[in-house]
C-alpha positions in Angstrom: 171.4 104.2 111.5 172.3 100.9 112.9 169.9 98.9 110.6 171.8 99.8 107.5 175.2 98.9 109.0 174.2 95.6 110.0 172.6 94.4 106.6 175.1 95.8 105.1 177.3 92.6 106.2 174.4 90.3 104.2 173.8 92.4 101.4 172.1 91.8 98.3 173.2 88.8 97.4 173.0 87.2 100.3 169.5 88.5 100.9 168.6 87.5 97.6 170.0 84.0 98.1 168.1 83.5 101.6 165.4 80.6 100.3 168.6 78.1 99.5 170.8 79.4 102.8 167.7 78.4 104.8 168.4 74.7 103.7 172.4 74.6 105.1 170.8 75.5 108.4 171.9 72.1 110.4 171.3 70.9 114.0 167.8 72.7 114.9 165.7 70.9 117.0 163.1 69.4 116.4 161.3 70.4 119.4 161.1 73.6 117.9 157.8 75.3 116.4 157.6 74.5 112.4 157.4 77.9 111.3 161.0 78.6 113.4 162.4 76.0 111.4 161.1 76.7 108.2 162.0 81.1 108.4 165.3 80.5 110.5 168.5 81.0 108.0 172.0 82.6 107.9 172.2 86.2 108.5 175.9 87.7 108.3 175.7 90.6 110.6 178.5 92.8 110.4 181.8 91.8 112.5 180.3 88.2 112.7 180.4 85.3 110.9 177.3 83.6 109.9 174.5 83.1 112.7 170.9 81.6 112.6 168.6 84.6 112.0 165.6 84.7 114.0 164.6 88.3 114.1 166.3 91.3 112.5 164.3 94.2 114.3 165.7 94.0 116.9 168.7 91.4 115.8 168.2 87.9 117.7 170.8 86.0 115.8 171.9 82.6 117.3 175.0 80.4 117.4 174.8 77.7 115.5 175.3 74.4 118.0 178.5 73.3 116.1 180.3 76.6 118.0 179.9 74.8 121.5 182.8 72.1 120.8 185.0 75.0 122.4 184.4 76.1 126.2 185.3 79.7 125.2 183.1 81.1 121.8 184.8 83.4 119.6 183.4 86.9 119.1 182.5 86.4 115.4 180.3 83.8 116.7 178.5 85.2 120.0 175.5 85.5 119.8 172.9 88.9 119.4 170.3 89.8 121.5 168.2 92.7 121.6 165.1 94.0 123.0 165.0 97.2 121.0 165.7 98.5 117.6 167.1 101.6 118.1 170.7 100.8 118.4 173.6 103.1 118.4 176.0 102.8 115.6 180.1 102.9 116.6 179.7 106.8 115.2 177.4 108.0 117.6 179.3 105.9 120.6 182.6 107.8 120.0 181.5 110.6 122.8 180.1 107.6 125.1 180.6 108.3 128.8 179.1 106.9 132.0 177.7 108.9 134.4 177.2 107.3 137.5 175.3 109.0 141.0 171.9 108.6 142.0 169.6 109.5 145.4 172.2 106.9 147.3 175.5 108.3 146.2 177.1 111.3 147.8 178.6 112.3 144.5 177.8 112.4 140.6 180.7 111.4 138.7 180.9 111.1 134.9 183.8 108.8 133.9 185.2 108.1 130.2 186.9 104.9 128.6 190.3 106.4 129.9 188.7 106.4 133.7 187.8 102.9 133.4 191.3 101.9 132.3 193.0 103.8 135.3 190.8 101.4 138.0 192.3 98.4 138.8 190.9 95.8 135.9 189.9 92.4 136.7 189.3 89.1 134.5 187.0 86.5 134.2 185.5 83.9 131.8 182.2 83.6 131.9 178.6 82.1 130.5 176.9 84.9 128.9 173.4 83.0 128.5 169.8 84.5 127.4 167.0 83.7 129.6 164.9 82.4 127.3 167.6 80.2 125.5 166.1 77.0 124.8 162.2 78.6 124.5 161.5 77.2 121.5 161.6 73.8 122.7 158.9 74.7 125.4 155.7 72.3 125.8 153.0 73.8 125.1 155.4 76.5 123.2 155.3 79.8 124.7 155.5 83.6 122.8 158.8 85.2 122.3 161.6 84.7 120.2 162.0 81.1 119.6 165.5 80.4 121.1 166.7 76.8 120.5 170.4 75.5 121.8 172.3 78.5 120.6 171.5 81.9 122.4 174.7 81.7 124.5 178.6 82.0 124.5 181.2 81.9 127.3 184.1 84.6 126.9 186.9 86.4 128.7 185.7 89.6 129.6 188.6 92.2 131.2 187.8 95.6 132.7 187.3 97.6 136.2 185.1 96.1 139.2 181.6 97.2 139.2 182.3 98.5 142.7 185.1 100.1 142.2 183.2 102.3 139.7 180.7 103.1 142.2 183.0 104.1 144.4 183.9 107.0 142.4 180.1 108.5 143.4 180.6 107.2 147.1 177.6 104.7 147.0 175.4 105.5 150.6 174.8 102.7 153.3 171.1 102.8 152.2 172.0 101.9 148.7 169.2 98.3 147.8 169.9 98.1 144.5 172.0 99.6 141.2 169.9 100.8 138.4 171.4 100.4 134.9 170.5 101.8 131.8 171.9 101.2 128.2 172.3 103.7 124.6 170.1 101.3 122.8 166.7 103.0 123.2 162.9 102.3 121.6 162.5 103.4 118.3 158.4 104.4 119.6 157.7 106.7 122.4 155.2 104.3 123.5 157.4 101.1 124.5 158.9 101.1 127.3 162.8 101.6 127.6 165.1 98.6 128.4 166.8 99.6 132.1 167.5 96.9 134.4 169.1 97.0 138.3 170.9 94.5 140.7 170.7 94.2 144.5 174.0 95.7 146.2 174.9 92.7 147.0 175.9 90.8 143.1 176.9 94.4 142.4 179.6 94.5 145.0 180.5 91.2 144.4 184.0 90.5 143.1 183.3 88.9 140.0 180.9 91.4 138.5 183.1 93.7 136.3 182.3 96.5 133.4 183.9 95.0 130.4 186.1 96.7 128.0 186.9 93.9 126.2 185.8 90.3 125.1 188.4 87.7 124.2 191.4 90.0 124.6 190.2 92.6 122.1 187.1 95.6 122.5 183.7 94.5 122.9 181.9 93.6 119.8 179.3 96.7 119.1 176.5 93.9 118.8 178.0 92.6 122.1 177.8 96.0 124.5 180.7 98.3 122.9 182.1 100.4 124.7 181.4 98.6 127.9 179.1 96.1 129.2 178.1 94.9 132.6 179.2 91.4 133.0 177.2 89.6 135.7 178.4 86.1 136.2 176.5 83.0 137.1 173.1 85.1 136.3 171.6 85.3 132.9 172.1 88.1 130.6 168.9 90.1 130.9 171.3 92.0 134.1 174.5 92.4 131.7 173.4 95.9 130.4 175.1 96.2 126.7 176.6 100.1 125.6 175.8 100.9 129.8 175.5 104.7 129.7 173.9 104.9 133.4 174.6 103.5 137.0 172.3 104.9 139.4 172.5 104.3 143.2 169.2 103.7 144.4 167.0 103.4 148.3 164.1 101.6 147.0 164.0 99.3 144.0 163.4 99.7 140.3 160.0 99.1 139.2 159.5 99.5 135.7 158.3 96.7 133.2 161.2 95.1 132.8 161.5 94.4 136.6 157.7 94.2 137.3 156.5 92.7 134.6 159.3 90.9 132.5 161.8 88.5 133.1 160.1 86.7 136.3 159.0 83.2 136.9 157.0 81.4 139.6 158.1 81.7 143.3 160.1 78.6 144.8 160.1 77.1 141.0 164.0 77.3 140.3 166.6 76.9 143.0 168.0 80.4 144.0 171.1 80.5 146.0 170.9 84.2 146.3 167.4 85.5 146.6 166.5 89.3 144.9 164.7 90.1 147.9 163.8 93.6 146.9 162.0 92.7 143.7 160.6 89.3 145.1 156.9 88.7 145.9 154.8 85.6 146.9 153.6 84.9 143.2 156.7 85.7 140.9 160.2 86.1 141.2 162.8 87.5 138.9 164.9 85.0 137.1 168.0 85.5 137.9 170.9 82.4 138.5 171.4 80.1 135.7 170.2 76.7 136.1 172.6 73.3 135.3 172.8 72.4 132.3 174.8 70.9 129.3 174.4 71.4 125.3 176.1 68.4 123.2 177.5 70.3 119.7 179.0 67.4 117.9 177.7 65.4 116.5 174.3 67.4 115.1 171.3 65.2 115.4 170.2 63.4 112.5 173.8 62.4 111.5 175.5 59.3 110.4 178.0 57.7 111.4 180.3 54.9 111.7 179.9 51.6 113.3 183.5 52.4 114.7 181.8 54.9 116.7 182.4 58.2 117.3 183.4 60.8 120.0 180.5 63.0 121.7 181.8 67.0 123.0 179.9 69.7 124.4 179.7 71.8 127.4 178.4 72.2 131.1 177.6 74.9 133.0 175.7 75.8 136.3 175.7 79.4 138.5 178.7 79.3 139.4 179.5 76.4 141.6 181.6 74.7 138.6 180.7 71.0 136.9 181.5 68.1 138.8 180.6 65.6 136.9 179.2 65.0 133.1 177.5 62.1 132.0 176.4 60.8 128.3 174.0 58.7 127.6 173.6 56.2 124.1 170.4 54.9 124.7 168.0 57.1 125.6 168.8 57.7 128.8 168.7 53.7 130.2 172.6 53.3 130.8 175.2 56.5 131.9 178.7 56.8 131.2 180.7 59.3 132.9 182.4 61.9 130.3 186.0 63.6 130.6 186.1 67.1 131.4 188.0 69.4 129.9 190.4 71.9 131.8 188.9 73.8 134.6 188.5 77.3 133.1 187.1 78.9 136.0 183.4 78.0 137.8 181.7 81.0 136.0 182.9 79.6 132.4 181.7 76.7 130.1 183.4 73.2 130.7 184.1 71.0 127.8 183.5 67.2 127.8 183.8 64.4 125.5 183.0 60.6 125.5 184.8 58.0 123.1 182.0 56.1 122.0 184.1 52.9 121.0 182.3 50.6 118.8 178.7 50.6 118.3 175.7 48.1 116.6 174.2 49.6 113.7 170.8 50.9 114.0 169.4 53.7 115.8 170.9 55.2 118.8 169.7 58.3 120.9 172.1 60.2 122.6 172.1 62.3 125.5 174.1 64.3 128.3 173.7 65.5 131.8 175.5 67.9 134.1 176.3 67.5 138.1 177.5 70.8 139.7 179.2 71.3 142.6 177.0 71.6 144.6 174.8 68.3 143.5 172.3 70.1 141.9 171.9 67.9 138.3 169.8 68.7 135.6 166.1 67.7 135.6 164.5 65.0 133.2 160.8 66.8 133.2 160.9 70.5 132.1 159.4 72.9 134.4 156.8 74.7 132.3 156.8 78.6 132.6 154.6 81.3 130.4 158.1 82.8 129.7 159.7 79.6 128.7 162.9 80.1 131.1 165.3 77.3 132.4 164.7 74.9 130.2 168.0 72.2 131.6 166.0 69.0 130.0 168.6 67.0 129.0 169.2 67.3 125.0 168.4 64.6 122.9 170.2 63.8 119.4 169.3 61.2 117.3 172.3 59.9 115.3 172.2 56.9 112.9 174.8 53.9 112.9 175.5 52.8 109.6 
């Protein structure tokens, strides 16, 4: 089964030799909970270089922040998420097909990887971001996994249009919404099976794809091998990993993971696109990503020079693009305006850096904050949510000049 497989890339000495890799574990917040930072360590999952363990059933690996001086993250170095344990190793996805119908389709079609090579393929780089990233640094903390800067990665992602897929079943006029469902199942009966659907609307849209590969080679199996539904500009929870199911559906999906999971307040978070079929007066789903930076060098709690140094990261919003970037030095009293990096698309990450230039010795706080598009710039007082979602509080890194 899947477990064995990925241990299998830690083995035993790296499990026996977790206590002292739990110490090389640099750049954690220190917003997060102390028990996060005490248990979180590097875990070697197979096909990956070394990520910050915070679960292993399910995997919940994330990158550490160091990975973010580049807008587009390797795939040894994306990050793991999973809701459930039971996982499909690459043997039992050789046969993987994708059957896709449903009540609004006139047809049911079952297409393999060969069928989604012969569609017209599209590209796109794109932010592939958890919803709860950043959850550990919630305020009162919130349950869940405790996600600090690293449960996110922007990649290249190449294969056919979601629509032109369901096209092959002839999707009906009184299609509301896609329902997708993925090979990675519950490992009990009793919990409830990770399925997930998006209004016709983001499914249609041109930027939505079924991946086939990541970074110019196959998806990753902890990434959605053989094919994964890329949703850009909302968070991951809607890019389905191993997608073995597209259904066509009249009314919307309402099992826990719509009804229950994955929703914040109503009106909390800007939405430029509303879910109107899974939207009610108290909760919405979460669905667009918020504005936000992450700065990955340097790690907070560093030294450095009185020469100064040079401060990189990345921006990214819902798909608007970054218009501006902004660093900060002193705790947010004075801005200075950071260079971006080259445009790699208004779905994708976009690096920035600021030359310091020569700095007094002492403390000195440091700081970034994004402006999209569209205006909308990152907030200064986090919005509090049971689920811990959208958390675009500005980072803040202490770094000591010596």
């Amino acid at each position: 089964m899947f477990r064995r497989e990925i241990l299998v890339g830690i083995g035993a000495a790296g499990l026996a030799g977790r206590s002292a890799l739990a110490d090389q574990v640099k750049g954690l917040s220190p917003m997060l909970p102390a028990g996060t930072r005490e248990e979180a360590r590097w875990g070697t999952l197979a096909g990956k270089q070394p990520l910050i363990q915070l679960a292993d059933r399910p995997p919940n690996y994330e990158a550490p922040i160091a990975t973010f001086r580049e807008a587009i993250t390797p795939n040894d170095r994306f990050f793991v998420r999973y809701h459930l344990a039971g996982i499909p190793d690459m043997k039992a996805l050789e046969s993987w097909s994708l059957p896709v119908g449903g009540e609004a389709a006139n047809r049911q079609v079952t297409l393999t990887m060969e069928d989604l090579r012969a569609l017209p393929q599209h590209e796109i780089s794109a932010v592939c971001q958890c919803s709860g990233s950043r959850r550990g640094l919630s305020d009162p903390h919130v349950a869940g996994v405790q996600w600090g800067y690293g449960a996110m990665g922007c990649a290249t992602f190449h294969g056919p249009r979601l629509r032109d897929v369901l096209a092959k079943a002839e999707v009906k006029p009184d299609a509301v919404e896609i329902w997708m469902d993925g090979a990675d199942g519950p490992v009990l009966p009793t919990t409830p099976d990770f399925s997930k659907s998006l209004p016709m609307d983001k499914a249609m849209d041109d930027d939505t794809i079924v991946a086939i590969e990541m970074n110019g080679a196959p998806l990753p199996l902890l990434n959605g091998y053989p094919a994964r539904v890329i949703v850009p500009g909302w968070t991951a929870t809607y890019w389905m990993k191993h997608v073995n199911g597209l259904h066509a559906s009249s009314k919307p999906l309402e099992n826990f993971w719509m009804a229950k999971a994955y929703r914040v307040p109503a009106n909390m978070f800007p939405v430029e696109h509303p879910f109107t079929t899974q939207d009610n007066n108290q909760t919405w789903p979460i669905t667009e990503m918020v504005v936000n930076t992450v700065i990955a060098e340097p790690l907070d709690g560093a030294r450095v020079e009185r020469a100064g140094f040079t401060v990189r990261g990345v921006a990214w919003d819902r798909g608007s693009g970054i218009r501006r970037v902004e660093v900060s030095l002193d705790d947010g009293h004075t801005w200075h305006e950071a260079r971006l990096d080259r445009d790699l698309g208004n779905y994708a990450f976009r690096g920035f850096s600021l030359a310091t230039g020569t700095l007094h010795p002492g403390t000195s706080v440091v700081s970034a904050r994004a402006t999209s598009n569209t205006g909308e710039q990152q907030v200064q007082a986090l919005k509090w949510n049971p689920a811990g979602y959208h958390n675009n509080v500005p980072q803040k890194l202490t770094v000591h000049v010596t």
